[in-house]
C-alpha positions as CSV (number, residue, x, y, z in Angstrom):
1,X,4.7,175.9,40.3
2,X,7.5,177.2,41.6
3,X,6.5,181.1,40.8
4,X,3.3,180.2,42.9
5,X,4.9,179.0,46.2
6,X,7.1,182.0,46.1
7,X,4.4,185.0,45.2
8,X,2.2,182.7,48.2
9,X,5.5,183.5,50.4
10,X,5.4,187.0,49.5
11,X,2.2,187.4,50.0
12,X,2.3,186.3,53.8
13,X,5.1,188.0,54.3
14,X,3.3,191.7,53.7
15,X,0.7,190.5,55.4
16,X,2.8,189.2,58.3
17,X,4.8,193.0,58.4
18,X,1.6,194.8,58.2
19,X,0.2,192.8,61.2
20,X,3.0,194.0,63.1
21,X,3.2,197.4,62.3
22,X,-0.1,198.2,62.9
23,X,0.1,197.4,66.8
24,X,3.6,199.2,67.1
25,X,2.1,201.9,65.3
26,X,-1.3,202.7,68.2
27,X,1.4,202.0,71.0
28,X,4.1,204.4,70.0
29,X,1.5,206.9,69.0
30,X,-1.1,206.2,71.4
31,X,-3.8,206.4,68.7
32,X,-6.6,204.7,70.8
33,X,-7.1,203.9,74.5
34,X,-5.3,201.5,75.9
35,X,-7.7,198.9,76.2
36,X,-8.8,199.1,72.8
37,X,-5.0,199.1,71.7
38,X,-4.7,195.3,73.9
39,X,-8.1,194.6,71.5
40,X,-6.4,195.3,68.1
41,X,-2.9,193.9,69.4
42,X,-4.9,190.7,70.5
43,X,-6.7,190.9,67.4
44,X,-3.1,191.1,65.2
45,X,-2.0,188.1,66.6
46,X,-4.3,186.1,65.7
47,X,-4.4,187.1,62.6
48,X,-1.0,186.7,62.4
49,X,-1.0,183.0,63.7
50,X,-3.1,182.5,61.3
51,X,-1.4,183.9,58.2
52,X,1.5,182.4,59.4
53,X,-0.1,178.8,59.4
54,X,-1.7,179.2,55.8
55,X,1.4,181.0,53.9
56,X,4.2,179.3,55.4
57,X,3.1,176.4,57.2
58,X,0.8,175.4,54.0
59,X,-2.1,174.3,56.2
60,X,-5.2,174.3,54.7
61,X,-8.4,173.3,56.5
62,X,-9.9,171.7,53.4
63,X,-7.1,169.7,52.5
64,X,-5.0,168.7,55.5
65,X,-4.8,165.2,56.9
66,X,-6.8,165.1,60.4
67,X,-4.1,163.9,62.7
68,X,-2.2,167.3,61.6
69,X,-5.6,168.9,62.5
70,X,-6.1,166.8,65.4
71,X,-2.5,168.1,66.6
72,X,-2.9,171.5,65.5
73,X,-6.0,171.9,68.0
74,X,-4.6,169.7,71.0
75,X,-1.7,172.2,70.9
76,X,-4.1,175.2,70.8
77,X,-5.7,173.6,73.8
78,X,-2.1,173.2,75.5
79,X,-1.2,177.0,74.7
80,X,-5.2,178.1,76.1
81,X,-4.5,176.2,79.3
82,X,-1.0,177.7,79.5
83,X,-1.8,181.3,78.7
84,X,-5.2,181.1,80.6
85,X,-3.7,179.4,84.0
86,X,-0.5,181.8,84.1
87,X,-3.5,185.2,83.6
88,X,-5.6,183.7,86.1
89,X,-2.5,183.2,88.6
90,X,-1.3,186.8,88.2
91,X,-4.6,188.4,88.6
92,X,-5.2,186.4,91.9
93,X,-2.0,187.4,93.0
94,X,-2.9,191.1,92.0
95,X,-6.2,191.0,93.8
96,X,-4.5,189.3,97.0
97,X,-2.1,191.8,97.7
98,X,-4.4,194.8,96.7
99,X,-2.0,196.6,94.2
């Protein structure tokens, strides 16, 4: 069992590296555009949330208990309204002062 939670942990961990290589990678070589760079680095993270929450965190859709689901998603929620509402306050303020 024990041989199984620790090839599980090495398994996220390549993944994790290789989700965060691959963005430093198109920025220092400026591979692709730059919006399409923000796409794939958008793209990595979530990717990388998730890997995160399945190797190491050991959630699991199928088997977890609903109030950790239930939590899981009213924190996504938090972190939308959060992220969301601080973007939408700096591109006002970018529009208002025509930068």
């Amino acid at each position: 069992m024990q041989r199984r939670g620790l090839s599980s942990y090495l398994i996220g961990f390549v993944l994790a590296v290789v989700l965060t290589v691959i963005p430093f990678y198109l920025v220092y070589t400026h591979a692709l555009p730059a919006p399409r760079i923000m796409l794939v680095i958008a793209i990595a993270a979530v990717l990388q949330i998730l890997v995160h929450l399945h190797f190491f965190l050991h959630i699991n859709f199928t088997t977890t208990p609903k109030e950790n689901l239930l939590a899981l998603a009213f924190t996504a929620v938090l972190l939308f309204l959060m992220i969301g509402g601080s973007f939408w306050v700096m591109l006002d303020l970018h529009q208002r002062m025509a930068l």
